[in-house]
C-alpha angles and dihedrals in degrees: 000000000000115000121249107231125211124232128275095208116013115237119250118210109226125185134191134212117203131212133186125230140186107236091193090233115116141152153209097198148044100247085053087048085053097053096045084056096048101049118026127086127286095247087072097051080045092054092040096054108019108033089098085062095067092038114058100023097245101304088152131047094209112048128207120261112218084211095056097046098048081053098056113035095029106038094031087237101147104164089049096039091056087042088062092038081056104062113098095229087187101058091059115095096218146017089245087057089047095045093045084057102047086042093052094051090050098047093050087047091064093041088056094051098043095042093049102032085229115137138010135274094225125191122218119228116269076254095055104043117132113252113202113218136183140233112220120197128203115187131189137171117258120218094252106102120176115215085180137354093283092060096042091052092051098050090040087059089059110032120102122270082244087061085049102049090048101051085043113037100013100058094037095053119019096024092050092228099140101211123050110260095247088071094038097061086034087060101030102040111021098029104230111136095171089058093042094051091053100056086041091055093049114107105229096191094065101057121063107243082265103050085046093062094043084055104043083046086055097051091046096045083047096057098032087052083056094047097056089048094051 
């Protein structure tokens, strides 16, 4: 029988709360839309790419993008409207990352207009500008705190979706962590790298928060299963 080992730093549940809040910035065009991107803070590209996420709990694997679609369906910009739908804003490690692409698309798509003369700057209506907005988070500890993996798989069963969403969105994205937190204490502090590769290779965005805890429980009770059997 393989031995359980303990922790060696317990794992503390936190858990967020979001609100949303007017920056005062907005634009009519698309170099306007450009210079918003480029210079405000990340919690707006945040809000812009990523607001859907915390929503509507992941019912869709490829969420909207607020700048593609103001391009689109407000400047009549279709081709790069669908050019910002198309980048995979999950697959990027940080909102830096994320901003420097849609920054990018958007600065070669006024080159090539300019250069070539093809197109039109147009200009929304003062009742269709774009407003940028932030996301604000404000995290704090719970009192749920896991000394082993028995522990962690009881008190996950029973922490809030918001809990959830931080240790596994928050910390990936906006903290630049890389991995969820879940597989990060797995590898760092209980030493199982098989369990913690796993949950690091699930796809969050394609499960619903609690889907995604069905699914983390499964992989836990799995292991530790195999564990007990050696």
């Amino acid at each position: 029988m393989q031995r359980l080992r303990k922790a060696k730093q317990p794992f503390t549940f936190y858990t967020r709360l979001h609100l949303q809040e007017l920056t005062g910035q907005k634009t009519r065009d698309l170099k306007g839309l450009l210079k918003g991107i480029r210079e405000l803070s990340g919690s707006v590209i945040y809000h812009h790419t990523h607001r859907f996420l915390q929503q509507h709990q992941f019912l869709s694997p490829e969420p909207p993008n607020d700048f593609a679609y103001w391009v689109a369906e407000v400047l009549g910009e279709h081709k790069l409207g669908e050019e910002l739908a198309s980048i995979d804003t999950i697959q990027f490690p940080s909102i830096r990352a994320l901003r420097e692409k849609l920054a990018q698309t958007i600065e070669g798509h006024i080159r090539y207009m300019e250069k070539t003369g093809q197109g039109q700057f147009r200009v929304s209506s003062v009742e269709e500008q774009f407003h940028f907005i932030k996301t604000i988070s404000f995290v704090f500890p719970t009192p749920y705190v896991a000394h082993n993996l028995p522990e962690f798989v009881e008190i996950f069963k029973k922490v809030t979706i918001n809990s959830i969403y931080f240790h596994v969105f928050e910390a990936k994205l906006r903290l630049e962590k890389g991995v969820n937190d879940f597989s990060y204490w797995i590898d760092t502090s209980c030493a199982d790298l098989k369990l913690s590769k796993e949950l690091a290779g699930l796809d969050p965005y394609t499960h619903t928060l609690e889907g995604l805890r069905t699914k983390i429980i499964d992989l836990i009770e799995a292991r530790l299963e195999e564990v007990k059997k050696g």
